[in-house]
N, C-alpha and C positions, 0 to 999 in steps of 0.2 A: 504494500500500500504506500503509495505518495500522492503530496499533497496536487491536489488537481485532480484526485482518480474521482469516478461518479460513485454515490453510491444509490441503490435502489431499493424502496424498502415494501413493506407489505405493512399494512393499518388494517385495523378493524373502525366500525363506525359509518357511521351515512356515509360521509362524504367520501370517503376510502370507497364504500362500494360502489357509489353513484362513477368515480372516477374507475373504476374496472369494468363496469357498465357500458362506458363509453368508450374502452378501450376494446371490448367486446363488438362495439360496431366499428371498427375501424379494424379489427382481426377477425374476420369471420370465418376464417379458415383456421384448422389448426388449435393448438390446445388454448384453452381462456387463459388472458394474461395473471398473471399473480400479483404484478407490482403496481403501488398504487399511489409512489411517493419519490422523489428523489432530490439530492441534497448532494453538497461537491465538500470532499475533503480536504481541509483547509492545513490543519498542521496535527502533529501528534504532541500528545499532553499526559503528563505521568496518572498513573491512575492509582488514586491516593486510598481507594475504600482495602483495610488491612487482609481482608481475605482473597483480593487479587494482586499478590505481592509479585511487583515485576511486569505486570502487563501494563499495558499502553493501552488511554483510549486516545480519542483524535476529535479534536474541534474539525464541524462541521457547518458550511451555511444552507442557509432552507429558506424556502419561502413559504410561510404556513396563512391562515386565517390571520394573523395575527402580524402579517408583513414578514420581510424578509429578516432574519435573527440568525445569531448564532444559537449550536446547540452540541451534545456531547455525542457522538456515534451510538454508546453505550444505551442509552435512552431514547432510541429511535424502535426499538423493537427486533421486530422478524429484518434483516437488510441483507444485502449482496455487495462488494465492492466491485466494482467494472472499469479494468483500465480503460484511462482518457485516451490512451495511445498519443500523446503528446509530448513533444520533447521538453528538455527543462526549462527553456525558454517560454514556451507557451503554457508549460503548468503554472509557471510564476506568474503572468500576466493574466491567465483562467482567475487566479486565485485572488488576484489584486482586483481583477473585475468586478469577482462577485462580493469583496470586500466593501467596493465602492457603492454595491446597490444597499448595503445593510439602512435599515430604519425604512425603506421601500414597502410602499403599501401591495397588498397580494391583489391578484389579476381576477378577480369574480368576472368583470366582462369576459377576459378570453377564457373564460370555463364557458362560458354561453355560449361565446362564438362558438368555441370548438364543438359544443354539442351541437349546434343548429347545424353546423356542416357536416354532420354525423349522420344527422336523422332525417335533413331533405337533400336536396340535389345542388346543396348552393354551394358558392366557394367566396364569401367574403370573410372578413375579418374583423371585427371590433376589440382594440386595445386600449387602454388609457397608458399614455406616457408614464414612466416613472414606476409601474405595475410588475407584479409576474406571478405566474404559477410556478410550483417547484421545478418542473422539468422543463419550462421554459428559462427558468435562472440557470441552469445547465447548462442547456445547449447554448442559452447567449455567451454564457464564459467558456465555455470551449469555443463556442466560433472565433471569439477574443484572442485566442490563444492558439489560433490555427486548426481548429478542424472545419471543413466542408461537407454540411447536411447534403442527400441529394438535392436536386435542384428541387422539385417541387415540396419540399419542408419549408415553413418558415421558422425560428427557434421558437417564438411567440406556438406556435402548435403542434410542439415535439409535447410525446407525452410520455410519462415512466416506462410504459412496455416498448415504445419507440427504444428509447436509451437499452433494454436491455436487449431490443432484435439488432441494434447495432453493436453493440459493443460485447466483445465473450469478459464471462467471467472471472478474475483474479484463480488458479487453483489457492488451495488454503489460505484462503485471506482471513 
């Protein structure tokens, strides 16, 4: 794990399911997606609770209900780590990106948009500047830092099962 890799995680709750719901139409082939959250690893941080002596957890940023925040890996739940495939160059600038978006209010429009483009035949878009959904905070900082969505993604409607069909998983992370 380094800092810049994605990580993917799985919630329980409304909103977790409404967001695999929607992942569900946009995968209609193939097994239902699992993940229903994702979040970029920022740096590793000693992990001070006595009964994990020696383990590392890792500052994470997220974009939740509650804007964009930091948060512990640890306390995210069920996750996956998924290399960025980014060199060290661009993991650094992924990382300062989504430092810069922190106190960023979360994207409820593009949860809208995305679903309306899910569920009729349209293809527009409704953002508010200054916004994001978790897996849109991702893919912005990875484009930041060098990677290239295919062309018809926009980062704004990358969504957590997106990030795991692209990216393979870390072995033992």
């Amino acid at each position: 794990m380094r800092p810049g890799d994605i990580v993917v995680c799985h919630g329980t709750g409304f909103i977790a399911w409404m967001i695999r719901v929607m992942e569900r139409l946009r995968y209609r082939k193939g097994s239902a997606p699992h993940w229903n959250h994702a979040a970029l690893l920022v740096a590793p941080i000693p992990y001070v609770r006595p009964y994990a002596d020696g383990k590392q957890d890792w500052m994470v940023i997220e974009a939740t209900g509650k804007g964009v925040v930091h948060a512990l890996l640890s306390e995210l739940g069920e996750y996956e780590v998924l290399d960025s495939e980014l060199d060290a160059r661009g993991r650094t600038i992924a990382v300062e990106y989504a430092e810069i978006t922190l106190g960023s209010r979360y994207g409820f429009l593009t949860i809208a948009s995305i679903a309306v483009n899910l569920l009729l035949p349209t293809s527009w878009q409704v953002t508010r500047n200054g916004t994001f959904i978790c897996s849109g905070l991702v893919a912005h900082a990875l484009e930041h830092g060098g990677h290239f969505f295919p062309i018809k993604w926009e980062a704004d409607e990358v969504m957590p099962a997106d990030l795991a069909w692209l990216f393979a998983p870390i072995p033992n992370a």
